[in-house]
FISE-711662 format. One line per 2 residues: for each residue x, y, z of C-alpha. Coordinates in steps of 0.02 Angstrom, whole numbers. Each point is the difference from the previous one (the first is absolute). Layout:
REM FISE-711662
X Y Z | ...
//
This chain:
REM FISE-711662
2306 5973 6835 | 153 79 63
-28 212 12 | 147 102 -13
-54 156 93 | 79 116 140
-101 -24 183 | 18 110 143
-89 -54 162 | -8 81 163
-56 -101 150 | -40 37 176
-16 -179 75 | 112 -137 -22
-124 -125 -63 | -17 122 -151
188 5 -20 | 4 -184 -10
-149 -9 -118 | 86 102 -109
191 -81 -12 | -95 -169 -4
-78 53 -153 | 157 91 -49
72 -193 -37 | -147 -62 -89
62 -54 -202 | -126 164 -61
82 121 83 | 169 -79 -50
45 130 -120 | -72 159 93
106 114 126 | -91 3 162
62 119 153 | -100 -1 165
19 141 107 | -87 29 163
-126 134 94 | -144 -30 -110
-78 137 -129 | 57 148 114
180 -60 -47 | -44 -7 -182
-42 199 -8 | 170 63 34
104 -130 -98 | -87 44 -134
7 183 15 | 197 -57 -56
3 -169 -68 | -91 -60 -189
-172 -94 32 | 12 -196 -69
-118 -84 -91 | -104 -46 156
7 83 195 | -82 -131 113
-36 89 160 | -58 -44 175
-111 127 102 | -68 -46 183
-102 178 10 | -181 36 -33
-82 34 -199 | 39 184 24
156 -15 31 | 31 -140 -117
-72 120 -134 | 93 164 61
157 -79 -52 | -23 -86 -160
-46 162 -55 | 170 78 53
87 -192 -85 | -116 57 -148
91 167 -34 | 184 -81 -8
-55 -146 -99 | 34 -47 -182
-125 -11 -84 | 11 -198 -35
31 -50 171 | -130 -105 91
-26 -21 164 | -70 -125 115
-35 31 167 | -27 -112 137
-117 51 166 | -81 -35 175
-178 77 -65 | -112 -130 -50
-121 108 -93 | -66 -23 -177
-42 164 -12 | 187 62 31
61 -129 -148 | -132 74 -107
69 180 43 | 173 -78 -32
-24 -64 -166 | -74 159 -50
152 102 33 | 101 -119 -108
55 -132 152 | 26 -174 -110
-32 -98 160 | -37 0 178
31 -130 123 | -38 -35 145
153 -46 143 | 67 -137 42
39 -36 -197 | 84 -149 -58
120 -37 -145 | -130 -77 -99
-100 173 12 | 149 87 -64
43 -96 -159 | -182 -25 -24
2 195 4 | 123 37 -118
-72 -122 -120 | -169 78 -3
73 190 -31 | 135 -75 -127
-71 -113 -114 | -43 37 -157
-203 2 -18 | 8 -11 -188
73 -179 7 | -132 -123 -32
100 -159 54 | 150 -3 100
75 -166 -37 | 102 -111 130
147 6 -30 | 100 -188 16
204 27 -5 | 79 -158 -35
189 -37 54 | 103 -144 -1
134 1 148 | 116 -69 -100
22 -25 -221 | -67 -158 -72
-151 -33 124 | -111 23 -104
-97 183 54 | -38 46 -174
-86 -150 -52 | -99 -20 172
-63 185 -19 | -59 -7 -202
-97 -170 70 | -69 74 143
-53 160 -96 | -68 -151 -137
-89 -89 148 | -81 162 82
-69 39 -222 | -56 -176 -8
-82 -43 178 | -55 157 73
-92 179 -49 | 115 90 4
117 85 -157 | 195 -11 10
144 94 -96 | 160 -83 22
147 150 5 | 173 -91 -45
160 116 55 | 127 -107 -42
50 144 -159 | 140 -103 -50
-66 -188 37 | -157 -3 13
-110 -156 -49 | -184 72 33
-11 6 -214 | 58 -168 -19
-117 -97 142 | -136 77 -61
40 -44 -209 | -10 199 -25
115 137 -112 | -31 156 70
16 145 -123 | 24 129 155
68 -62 176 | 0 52 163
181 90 -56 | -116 117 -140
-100 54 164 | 164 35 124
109 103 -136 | -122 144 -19
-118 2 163 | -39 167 -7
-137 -32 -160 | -64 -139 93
-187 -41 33 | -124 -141 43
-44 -3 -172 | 147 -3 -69
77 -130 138 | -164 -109 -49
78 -9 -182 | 169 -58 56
-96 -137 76 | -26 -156 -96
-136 -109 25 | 2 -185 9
-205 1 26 | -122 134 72
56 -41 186 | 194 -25 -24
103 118 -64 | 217 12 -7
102 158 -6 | 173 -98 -55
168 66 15 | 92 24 -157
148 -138 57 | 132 60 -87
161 78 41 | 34 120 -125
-62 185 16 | -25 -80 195
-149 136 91 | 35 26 183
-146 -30 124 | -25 176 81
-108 -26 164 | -111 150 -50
-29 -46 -157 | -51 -197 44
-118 84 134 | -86 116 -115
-27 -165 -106 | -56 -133 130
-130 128 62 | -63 19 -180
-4 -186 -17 | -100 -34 161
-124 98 -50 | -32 -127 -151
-26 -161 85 | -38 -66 169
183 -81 11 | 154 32 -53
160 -115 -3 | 150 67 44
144 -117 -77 | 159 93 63
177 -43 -33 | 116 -87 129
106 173 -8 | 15 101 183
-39 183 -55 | -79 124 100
-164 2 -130 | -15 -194 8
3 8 198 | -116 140 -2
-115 -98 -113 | 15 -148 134
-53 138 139 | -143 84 -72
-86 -152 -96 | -162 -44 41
87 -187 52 | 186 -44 -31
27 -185 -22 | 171 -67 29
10 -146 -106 | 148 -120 47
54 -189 -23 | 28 -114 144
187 9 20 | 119 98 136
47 106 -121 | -180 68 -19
-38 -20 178 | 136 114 66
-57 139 -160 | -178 -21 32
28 24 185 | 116 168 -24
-137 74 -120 | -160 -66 114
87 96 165 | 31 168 -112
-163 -2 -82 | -90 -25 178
75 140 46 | -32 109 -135
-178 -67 -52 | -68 -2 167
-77 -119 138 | -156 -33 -96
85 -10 -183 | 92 -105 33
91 -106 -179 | -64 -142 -70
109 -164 -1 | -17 -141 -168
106 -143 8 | 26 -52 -201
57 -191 -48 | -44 -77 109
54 -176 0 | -63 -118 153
112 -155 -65 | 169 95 15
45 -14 179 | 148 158 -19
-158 124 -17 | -26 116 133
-198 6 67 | -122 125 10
43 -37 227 | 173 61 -49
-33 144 -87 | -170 48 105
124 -1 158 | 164 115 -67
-127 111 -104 | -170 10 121
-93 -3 -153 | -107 -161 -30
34 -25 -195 | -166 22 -73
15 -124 -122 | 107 -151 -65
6 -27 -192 | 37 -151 -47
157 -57 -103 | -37 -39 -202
151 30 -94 | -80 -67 -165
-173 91 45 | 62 177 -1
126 -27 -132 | -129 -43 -125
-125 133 78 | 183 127 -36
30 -70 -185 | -190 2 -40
-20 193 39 | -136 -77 131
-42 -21 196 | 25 -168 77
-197 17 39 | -24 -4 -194
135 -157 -27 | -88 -104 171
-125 80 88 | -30 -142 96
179 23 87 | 56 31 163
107 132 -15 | -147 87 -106
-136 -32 160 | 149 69 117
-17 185 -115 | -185 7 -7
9 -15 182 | 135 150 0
-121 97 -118 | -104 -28 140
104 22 139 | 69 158 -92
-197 82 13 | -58 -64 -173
-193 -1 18 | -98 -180 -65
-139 54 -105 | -163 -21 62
-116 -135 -82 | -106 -120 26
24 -170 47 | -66 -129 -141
-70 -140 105 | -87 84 182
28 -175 81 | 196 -40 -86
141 23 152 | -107 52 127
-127 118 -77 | 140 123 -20
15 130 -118 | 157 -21 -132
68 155 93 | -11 -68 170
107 -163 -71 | 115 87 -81
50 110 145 | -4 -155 101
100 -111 -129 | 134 136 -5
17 51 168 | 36 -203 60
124 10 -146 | 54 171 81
28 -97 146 | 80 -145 -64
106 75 -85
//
């Protein structure tokens, strides 16, 4: 989840400082306007005494409780109302957090602080507690047109239905071309363009009608794919949307359009996992490369994008390999899917998945593995013979099975 929120924090050591601008980069705090300013809480008083509070003061105080206490009383009598505040402190005392909480502190912590701490902070004070399920959100992106990215994400989001737990809503935002209707042999009566020209009425409830459903655990909100009466994706309005639909199913599928547009990078930052789906040429080596370096960078260290390799074909010697692109990207593509021209055409004309056409494929093993790979979750049961493949349970072999697939690729 990406928060878009105003943060003020005022350090005293640099380890805080750094703590904070690390976190500053992090994909959730992409969208939120964060200053740091230093000398601690005492600084806070008289730039306030002149200056707006934000959303949220984080402040840094080395001196006793009293103290500590003494002047969030004066911060309390030039803040808005709305404003929270985190503090962060030398005193390891339980009884001080208690006192803390009690005047209205949303959190204490205790220096040195790490990044982690912070984002883990701001998640706690801003998320919503009314949301039940806060789906993960998958954004799907072919480097280049024609690879493919489309019909990978409906048959991952197909594979995650069939072979895991979990529920999945596939979100197509192609407006004008989108094919998330047609994969999936459905004619929407409202589309994901109903939802985006009149946001402001929007609910879950509502969202959950725009939805159709394939079967209890798979549901589509198509585009519209025509270019008459064409409905421009506003960011906000897509945002107010995907957080509806994540709170209706465990997954959802982000099929976005190869279009560069601030909302379609911003989906690519603040999604759960952005997969960059490309096929082995130079073409979508040097793309895949330029987008893997700026998402890095944006995303963060430990988000890092997801690389797929699509048609892949081991008898044409002018491919590129999964080597080639693991060394110009420095992402290890996470899985190869095999070529089958006539497989997914017939899957396309039939309104199915290629799992429904051959399950016994393997391209379709190489997207149950990415189900799995992507955090789908294999539902627990129980094995049917206690001495068949080792005395393993079916969910022990099938995490096995997919993760030496995983591997080779």
């Amino acid at each position: 989840m990406s928060h878009k929120i105003t943060i003020e924090a005022f350090t005293l050591s640099a380890a805080t400082k750094a703590a904070v601008e690390e976190a500053c980069r992090d994909r959730r705090l992409s969208r939120s306007q964060v200053s740091v300013i230093e000398g601690g809480l005492s600084a806070a008083l008289p730039y306030y005494n002149v200056n707006h509070t934000p959303n949220l003061i984080i402040a840094e105080e080395a001196s006793d409780d009293a103290t500590i206490l003494e002047q969030l009383e004066k911060l309390a009598e030039v803040c808005d109302p709305t404003t929270k505040v985190v503090v962060i402190g030398q005193v390891n005392d339980i009884r001080l957090y208690r006192t803390l909480i009690q005047a209205g502190v949303s959190e204490y912590l205790m220096a040195p602080i790490s990044a982690r701490q912070v984002l883990d902070t701001v998640d706690s004070i801003y998320s919503d507690p009314g949301m039940k399920t806060r789906g993960k959100i998958l954004a799907f992106f072919g480097v280049r047109g024609g690879v493919g990215s489309s019909t990978v994400a409906y048959n991952t989001a197909w594979a995650i239905s069939r072979f895991s737990s979990d529920d999945v809503i596939v979100v197509d935002t192609d407006i004008a071309f989108g094919t998330a209707g047609l994969a999936f042999n459905q004619d929407p009566k409202q589309t994901l363009a109903d939802a985006l020209s009149n946001p402001e009425r929007l609910d879950a409830s509502l969202v959950e009608r725009f939805v159709s459903r394939i079967d209890d655990r798979l549901g589509v909100l198509a585009a519209p794919a025509v270019v008459r009466g064409f409905t421009p994706v506003e960011p906000e309005a897509l945002e107010k949307i995907l957080e509806m639909v994540r709170g209706l199913a465990n997954f959802v599928v982000l099929d976005l359009p190869h279009v560069w547009l601030p909302w379609v990078q911003e989906c690519l930052v603040t999604a759960d996992e952005a997969v960059l789906v490309a096929y082995p040429d130079l073409a979508n080596l040097r793309e895949a490369k330029n987008l893997a370096e700026l998402l890095g960078e944006l995303r963060g260290e430990g988000s890092k994008p997801k690389l797929l390799l699509n048609r892949v074909d081991s008898t044409r010697k002018t491919q590129l390999t999964a080597k080639d692109f693991q060394e110009a990207t420095g992402l290890e593509p996470l899985q190869l899917v095999a070529n089958d021209r006539a497989l997914f055409e017939t899957a396309a004309n039939n309104g199915q998945m290629a799992g429904e056409v051959n399950p016994n494929h393997k391209a379709v093993d190489s997207l149950k593995a990415l189900a799995l790979a992507l955090g789908a979750r294999v539902p627990q049961s129980k094995a049917r013979n206690p001495g068949a493949l080792g005395g393993q349970s079916l969910q022990e072999n099938l995490n096995r099975v997919w993760q030496y697939l995983i591997k080779k690729g």
